[in-house]
Residue frames relative to the residue before (quaternion, step in Angstrom):
aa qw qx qy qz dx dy dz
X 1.0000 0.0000 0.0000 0.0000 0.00 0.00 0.00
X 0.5529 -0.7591 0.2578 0.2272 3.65 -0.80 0.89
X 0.4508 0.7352 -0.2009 0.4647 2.82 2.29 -0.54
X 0.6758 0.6127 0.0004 0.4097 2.72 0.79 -1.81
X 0.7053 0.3403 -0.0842 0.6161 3.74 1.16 -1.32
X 0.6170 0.3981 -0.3665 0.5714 3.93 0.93 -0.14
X 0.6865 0.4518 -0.3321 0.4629 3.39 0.56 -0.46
X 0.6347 0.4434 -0.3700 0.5135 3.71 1.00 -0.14
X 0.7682 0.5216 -0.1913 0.3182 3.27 0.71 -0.84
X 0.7087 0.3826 -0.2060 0.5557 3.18 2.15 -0.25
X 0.2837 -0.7800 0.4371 0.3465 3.07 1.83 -0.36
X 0.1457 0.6988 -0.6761 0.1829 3.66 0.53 0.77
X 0.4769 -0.5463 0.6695 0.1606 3.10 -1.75 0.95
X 0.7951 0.1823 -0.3011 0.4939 4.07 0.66 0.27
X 0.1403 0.6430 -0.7349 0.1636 3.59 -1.43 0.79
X 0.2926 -0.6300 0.7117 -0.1048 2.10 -1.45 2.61
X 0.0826 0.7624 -0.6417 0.0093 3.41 -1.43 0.86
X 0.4016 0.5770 -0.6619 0.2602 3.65 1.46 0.36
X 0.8295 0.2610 -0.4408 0.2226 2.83 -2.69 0.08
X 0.3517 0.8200 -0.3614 0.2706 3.82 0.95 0.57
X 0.0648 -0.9253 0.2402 0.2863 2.87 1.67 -0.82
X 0.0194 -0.8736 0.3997 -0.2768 2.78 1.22 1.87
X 0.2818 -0.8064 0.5115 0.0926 3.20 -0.52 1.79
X 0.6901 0.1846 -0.0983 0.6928 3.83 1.17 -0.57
X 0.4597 -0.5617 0.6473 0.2327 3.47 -1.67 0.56
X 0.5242 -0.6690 0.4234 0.3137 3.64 -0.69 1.39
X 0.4143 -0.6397 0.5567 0.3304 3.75 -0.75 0.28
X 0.3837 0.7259 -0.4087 0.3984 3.96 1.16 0.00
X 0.7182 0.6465 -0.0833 0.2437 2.87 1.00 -1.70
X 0.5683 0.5214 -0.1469 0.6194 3.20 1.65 -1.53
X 0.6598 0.5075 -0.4065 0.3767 3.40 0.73 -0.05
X 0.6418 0.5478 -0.3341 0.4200 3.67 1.19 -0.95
X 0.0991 0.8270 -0.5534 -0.0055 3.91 0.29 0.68
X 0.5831 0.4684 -0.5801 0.3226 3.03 1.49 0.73
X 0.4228 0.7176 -0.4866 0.2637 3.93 0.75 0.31
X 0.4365 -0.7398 0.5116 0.0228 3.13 -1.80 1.24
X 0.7764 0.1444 0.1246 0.6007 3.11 1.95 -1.02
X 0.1585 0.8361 -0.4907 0.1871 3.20 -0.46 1.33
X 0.5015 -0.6930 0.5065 0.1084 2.97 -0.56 2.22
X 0.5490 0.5548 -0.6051 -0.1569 4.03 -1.04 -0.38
X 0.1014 0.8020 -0.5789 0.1066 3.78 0.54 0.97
X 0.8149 0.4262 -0.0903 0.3824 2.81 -1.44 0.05
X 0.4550 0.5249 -0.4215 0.5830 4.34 1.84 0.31
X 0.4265 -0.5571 0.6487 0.2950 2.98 -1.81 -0.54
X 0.3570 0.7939 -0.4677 0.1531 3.56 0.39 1.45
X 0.3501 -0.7026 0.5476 0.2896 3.78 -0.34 1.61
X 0.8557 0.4067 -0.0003 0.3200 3.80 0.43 -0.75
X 0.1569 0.7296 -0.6039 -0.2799 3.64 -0.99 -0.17
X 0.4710 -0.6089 0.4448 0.4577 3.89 -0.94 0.66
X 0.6129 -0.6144 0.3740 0.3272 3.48 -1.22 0.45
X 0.5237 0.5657 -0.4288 0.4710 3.73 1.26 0.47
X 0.1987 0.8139 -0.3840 0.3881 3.34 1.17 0.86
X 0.7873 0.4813 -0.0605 0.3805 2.46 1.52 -1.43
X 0.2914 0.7911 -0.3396 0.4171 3.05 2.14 0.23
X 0.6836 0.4576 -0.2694 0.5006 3.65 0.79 -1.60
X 0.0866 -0.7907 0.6029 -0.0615 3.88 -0.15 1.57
X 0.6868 0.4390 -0.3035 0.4934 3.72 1.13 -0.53
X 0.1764 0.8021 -0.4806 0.3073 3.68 1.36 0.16
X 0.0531 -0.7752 0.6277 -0.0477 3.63 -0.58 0.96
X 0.7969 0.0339 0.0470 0.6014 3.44 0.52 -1.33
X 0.0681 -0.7255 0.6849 0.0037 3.53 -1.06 0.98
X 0.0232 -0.7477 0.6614 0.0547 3.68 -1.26 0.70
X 0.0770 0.7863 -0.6113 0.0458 3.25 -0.78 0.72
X 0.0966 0.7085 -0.6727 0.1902 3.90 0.62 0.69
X 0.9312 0.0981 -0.1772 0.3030 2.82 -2.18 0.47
X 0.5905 0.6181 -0.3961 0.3351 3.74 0.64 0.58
X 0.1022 -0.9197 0.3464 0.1537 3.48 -0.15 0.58
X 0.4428 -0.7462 0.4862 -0.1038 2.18 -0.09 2.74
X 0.1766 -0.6849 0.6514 0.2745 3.89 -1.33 -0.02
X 0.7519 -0.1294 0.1599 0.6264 3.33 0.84 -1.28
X 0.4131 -0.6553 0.6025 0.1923 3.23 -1.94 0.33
X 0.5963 -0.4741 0.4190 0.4940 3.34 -1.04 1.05
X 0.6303 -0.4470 0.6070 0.1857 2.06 -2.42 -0.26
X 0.5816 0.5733 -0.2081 0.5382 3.61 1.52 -0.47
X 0.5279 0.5112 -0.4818 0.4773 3.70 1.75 -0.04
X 0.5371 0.5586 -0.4899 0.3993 3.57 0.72 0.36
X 0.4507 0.7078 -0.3051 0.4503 3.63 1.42 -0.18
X 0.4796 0.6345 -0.3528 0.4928 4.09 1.90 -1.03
X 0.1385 0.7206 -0.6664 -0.1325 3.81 0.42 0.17
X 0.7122 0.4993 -0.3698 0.3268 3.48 0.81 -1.36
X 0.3456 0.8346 -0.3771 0.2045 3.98 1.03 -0.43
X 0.1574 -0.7980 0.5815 -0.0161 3.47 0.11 1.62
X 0.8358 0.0492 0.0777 0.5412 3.73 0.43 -1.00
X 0.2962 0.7791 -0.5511 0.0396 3.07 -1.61 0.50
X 0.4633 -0.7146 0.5239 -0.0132 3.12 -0.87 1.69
X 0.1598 0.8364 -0.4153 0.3202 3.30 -0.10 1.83
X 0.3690 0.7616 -0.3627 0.3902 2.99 1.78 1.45
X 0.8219 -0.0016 -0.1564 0.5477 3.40 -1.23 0.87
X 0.3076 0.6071 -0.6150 0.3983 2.97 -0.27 2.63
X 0.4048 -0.6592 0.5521 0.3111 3.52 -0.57 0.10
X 0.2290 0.6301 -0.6250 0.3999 3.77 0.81 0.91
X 0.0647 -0.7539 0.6461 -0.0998 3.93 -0.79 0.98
X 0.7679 0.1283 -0.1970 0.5958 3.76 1.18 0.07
X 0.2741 -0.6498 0.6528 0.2766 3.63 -1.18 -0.32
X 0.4308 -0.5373 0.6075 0.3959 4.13 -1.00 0.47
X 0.6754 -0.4635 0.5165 0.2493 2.86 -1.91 0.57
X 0.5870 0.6133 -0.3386 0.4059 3.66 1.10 -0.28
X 0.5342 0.6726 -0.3567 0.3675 3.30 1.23 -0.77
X 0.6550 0.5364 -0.3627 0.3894 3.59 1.09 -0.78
X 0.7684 0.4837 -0.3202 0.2703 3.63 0.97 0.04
X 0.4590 0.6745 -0.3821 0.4340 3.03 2.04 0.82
X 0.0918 -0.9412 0.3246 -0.0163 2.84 0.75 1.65
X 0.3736 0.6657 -0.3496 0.5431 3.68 1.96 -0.35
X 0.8511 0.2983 -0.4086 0.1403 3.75 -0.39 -0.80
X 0.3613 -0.6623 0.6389 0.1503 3.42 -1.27 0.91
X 0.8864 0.0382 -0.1850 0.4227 3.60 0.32 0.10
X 0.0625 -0.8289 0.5544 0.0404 3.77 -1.25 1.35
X 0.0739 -0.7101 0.6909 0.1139 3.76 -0.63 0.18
X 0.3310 0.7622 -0.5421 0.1250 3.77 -1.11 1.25
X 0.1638 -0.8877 0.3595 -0.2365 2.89 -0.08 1.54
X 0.7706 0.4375 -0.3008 0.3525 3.56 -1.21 0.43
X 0.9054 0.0895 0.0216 0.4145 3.68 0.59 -0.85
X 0.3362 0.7114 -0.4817 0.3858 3.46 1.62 -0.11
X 0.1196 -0.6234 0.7648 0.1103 3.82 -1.36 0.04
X 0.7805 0.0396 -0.0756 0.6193 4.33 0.32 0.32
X 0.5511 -0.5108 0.6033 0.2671 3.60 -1.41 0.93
X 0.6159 -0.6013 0.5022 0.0826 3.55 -1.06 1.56
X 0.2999 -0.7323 0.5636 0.2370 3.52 -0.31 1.81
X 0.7022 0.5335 -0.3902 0.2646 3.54 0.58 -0.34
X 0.4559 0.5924 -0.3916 0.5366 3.37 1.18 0.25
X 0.5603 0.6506 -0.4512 0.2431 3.48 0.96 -0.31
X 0.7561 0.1763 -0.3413 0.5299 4.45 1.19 -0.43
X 0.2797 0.6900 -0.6280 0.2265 3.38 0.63 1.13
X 0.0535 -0.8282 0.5560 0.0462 3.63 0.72 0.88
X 0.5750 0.6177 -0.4072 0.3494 4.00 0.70 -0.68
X 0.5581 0.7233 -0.3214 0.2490 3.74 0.86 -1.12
X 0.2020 -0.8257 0.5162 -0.1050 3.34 -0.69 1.07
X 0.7109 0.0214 0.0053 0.7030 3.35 0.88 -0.92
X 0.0214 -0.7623 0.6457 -0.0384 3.71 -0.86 1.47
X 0.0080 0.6256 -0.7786 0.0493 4.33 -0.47 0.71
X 0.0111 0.5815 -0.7882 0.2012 2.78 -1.47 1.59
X 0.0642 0.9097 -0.2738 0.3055 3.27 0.97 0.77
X 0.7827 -0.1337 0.0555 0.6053 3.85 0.15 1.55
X 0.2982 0.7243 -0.4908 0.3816 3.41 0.89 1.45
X 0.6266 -0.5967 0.4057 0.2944 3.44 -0.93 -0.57
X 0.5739 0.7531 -0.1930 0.2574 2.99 1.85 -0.65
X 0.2896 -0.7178 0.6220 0.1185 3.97 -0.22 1.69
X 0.9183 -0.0651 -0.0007 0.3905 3.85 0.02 0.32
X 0.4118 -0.7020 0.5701 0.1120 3.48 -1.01 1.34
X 0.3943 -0.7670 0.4627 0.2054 3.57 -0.89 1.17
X 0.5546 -0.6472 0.2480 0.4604 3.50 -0.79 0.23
X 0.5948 0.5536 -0.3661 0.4536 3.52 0.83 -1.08
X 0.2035 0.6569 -0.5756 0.4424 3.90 0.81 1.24
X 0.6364 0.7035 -0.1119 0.2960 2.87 0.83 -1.76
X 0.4905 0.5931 -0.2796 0.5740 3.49 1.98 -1.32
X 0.6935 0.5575 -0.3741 0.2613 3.77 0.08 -1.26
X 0.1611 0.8957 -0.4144 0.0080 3.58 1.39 0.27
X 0.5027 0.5773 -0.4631 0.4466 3.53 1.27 0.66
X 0.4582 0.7731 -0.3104 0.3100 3.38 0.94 -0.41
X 0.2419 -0.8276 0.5054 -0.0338 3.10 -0.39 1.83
X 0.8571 -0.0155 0.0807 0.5085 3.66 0.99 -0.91
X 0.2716 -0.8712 0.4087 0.0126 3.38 0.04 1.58
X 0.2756 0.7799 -0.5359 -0.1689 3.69 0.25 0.16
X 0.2651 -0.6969 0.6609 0.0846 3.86 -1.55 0.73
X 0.2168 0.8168 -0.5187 0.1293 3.98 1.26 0.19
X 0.8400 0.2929 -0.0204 0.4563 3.24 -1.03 0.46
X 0.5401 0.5853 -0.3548 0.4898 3.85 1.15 0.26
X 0.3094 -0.7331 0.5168 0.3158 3.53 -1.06 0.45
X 0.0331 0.8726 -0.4862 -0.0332 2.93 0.61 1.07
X 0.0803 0.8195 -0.5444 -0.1598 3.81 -0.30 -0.22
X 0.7555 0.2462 -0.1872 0.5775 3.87 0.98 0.52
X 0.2027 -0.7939 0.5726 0.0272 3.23 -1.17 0.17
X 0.2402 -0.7704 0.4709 0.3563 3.95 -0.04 1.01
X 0.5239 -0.6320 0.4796 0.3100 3.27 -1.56 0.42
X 0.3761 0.7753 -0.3404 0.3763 3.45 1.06 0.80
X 0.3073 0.7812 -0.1300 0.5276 2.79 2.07 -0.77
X 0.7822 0.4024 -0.2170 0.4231 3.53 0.81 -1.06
X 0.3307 0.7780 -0.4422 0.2995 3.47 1.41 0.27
X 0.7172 0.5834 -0.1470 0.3516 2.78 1.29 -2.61
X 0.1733 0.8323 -0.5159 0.1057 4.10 0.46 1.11
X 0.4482 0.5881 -0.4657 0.4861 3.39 1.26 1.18
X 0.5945 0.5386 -0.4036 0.4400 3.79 1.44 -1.38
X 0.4185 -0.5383 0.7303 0.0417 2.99 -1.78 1.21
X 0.8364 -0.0136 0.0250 0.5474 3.38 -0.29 -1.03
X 0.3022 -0.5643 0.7635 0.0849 3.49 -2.12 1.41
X 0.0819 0.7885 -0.6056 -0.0699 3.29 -0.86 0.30
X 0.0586 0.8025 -0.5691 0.1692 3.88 -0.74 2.11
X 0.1642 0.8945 -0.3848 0.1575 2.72 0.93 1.19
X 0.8259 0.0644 -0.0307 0.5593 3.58 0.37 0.87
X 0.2517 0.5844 -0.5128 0.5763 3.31 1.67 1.36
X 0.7429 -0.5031 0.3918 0.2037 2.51 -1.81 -0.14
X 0.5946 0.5913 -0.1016 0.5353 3.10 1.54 -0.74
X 0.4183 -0.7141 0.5339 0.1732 3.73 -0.52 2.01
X 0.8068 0.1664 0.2121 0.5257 3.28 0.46 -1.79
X 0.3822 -0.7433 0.5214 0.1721 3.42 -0.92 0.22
X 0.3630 -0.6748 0.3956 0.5063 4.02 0.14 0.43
X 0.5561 -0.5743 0.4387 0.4105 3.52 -1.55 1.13
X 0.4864 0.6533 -0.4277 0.3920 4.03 0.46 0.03
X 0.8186 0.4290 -0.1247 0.3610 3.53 0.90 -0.18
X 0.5493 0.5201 -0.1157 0.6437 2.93 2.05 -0.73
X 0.0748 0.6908 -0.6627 -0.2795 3.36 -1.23 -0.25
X 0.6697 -0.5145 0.3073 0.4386 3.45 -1.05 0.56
X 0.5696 0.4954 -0.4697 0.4577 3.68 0.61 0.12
X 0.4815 0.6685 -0.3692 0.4301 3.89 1.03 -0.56
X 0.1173 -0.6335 0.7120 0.2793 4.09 -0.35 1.23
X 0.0260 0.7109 -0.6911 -0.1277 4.10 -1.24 -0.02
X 0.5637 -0.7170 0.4098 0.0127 3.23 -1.04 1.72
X 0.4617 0.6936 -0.5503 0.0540 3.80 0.07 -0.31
X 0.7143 0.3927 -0.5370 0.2172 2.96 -2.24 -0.58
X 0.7155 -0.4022 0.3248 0.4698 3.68 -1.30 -0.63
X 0.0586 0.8440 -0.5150 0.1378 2.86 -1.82 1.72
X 0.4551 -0.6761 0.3490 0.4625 3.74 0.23 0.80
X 0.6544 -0.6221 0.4298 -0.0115 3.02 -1.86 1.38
X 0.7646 0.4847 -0.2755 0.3233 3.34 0.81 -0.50
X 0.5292 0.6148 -0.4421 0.3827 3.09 1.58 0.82
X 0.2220 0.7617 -0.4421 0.4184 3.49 1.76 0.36
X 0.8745 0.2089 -0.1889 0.3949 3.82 0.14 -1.21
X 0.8163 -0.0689 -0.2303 0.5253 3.24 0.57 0.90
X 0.1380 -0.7632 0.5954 0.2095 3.50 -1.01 0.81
């Protein structure tokens, strides 16, 4: 692939391959551990092989629209992982490894969850979290810990409550409950500097902020 071979040959620190309809992740690929950025949104991948875990300089990973089940175990290996864009998949858990990507500041995961990943719980760096158009009837408290958190979105959840723990997060700018259950949040959780999003709002900001 030409991508694939220019990118070796220049050693570029970025390589887009979404919309290829790539059914497997070349095995080439796991080899470049010098890459910073890696596009595969937008394919038709059930999987990644566990030499994923090879790409240690990984900063930004996208993988929208692919219908992923799960991520190795070796994606705990992304220490450097700053971002990643992990919406509309059919991923329903995260590995226990995930908790040791302690660098990223921004996630987007969507589509099939039913409760907010315990492993997200010492990701203390996060800033921008989109849990967006999940399944998820209720947000645990030890959220509340993520006290870096700049922008919370809960779109599309049945949500119908909200823990007062929540009031920890006195950095988040924007709540976003749009099309939950939930008019208002209690005034205990917000501060008045906090924009907070509700009623009904188009969807297609879910697969990539």
């Amino acid at each position: 692939m030409r991508r694939i071979s220019a990118c070796e040959m220049s050693r570029s620190t970025s390589l887009d391959l979404g919309r290829l309809d790539l059914v497997a992740l070349p095995e080439r690929v796991t080899e470049f551990t010098w890459l910073q950025y890696l596009n595969l949104g937008g394919n038709s991948l059930a999987a990644l092989p566990s030499e994923i875990g090879n790409l240690t300089a990984l900063e930004t990973l996208e993988l929208n629209r692919n219908p992923i089940i799960e991520l190795p175990h070796s994606f705990g290996n992304l220490l450097n992982l700053k971002v990643l864009w992990c919406s509309a998949t059919k991923l329903t858990r995260l590995p226990d490894e995930f908790k040791q990507l302690l660098k990223l500041t921004d996630l987007s995961i969507s589509n099939q969850f039913t409760e907010v990943p315990l492993e997200l719980s010492p990701l203390v760096s996060l800033r921008r979290l989109w849990l967006g158009v999940n399944n998820i009837t209720s947000i645990p408290a030890w959220l509340g810990d993520l006290t870096s958190l700049e922008h919370l979105s809960l779109f599309g959840n049945p949500l119908v409550s909200l823990p007062p723990e929540l009031g920890r997060l006195t950095k988040l700018k924007t709540l976003d409950l749009r099309e939950t259950l939930l008019r208002s949040p209690p005034p205990n959780i917000v501060k008045e500097s906090t924009r907070v999003l509700t009623g009904l709002g188009p969807r297609s900001h879910v697969a990539r902020q």
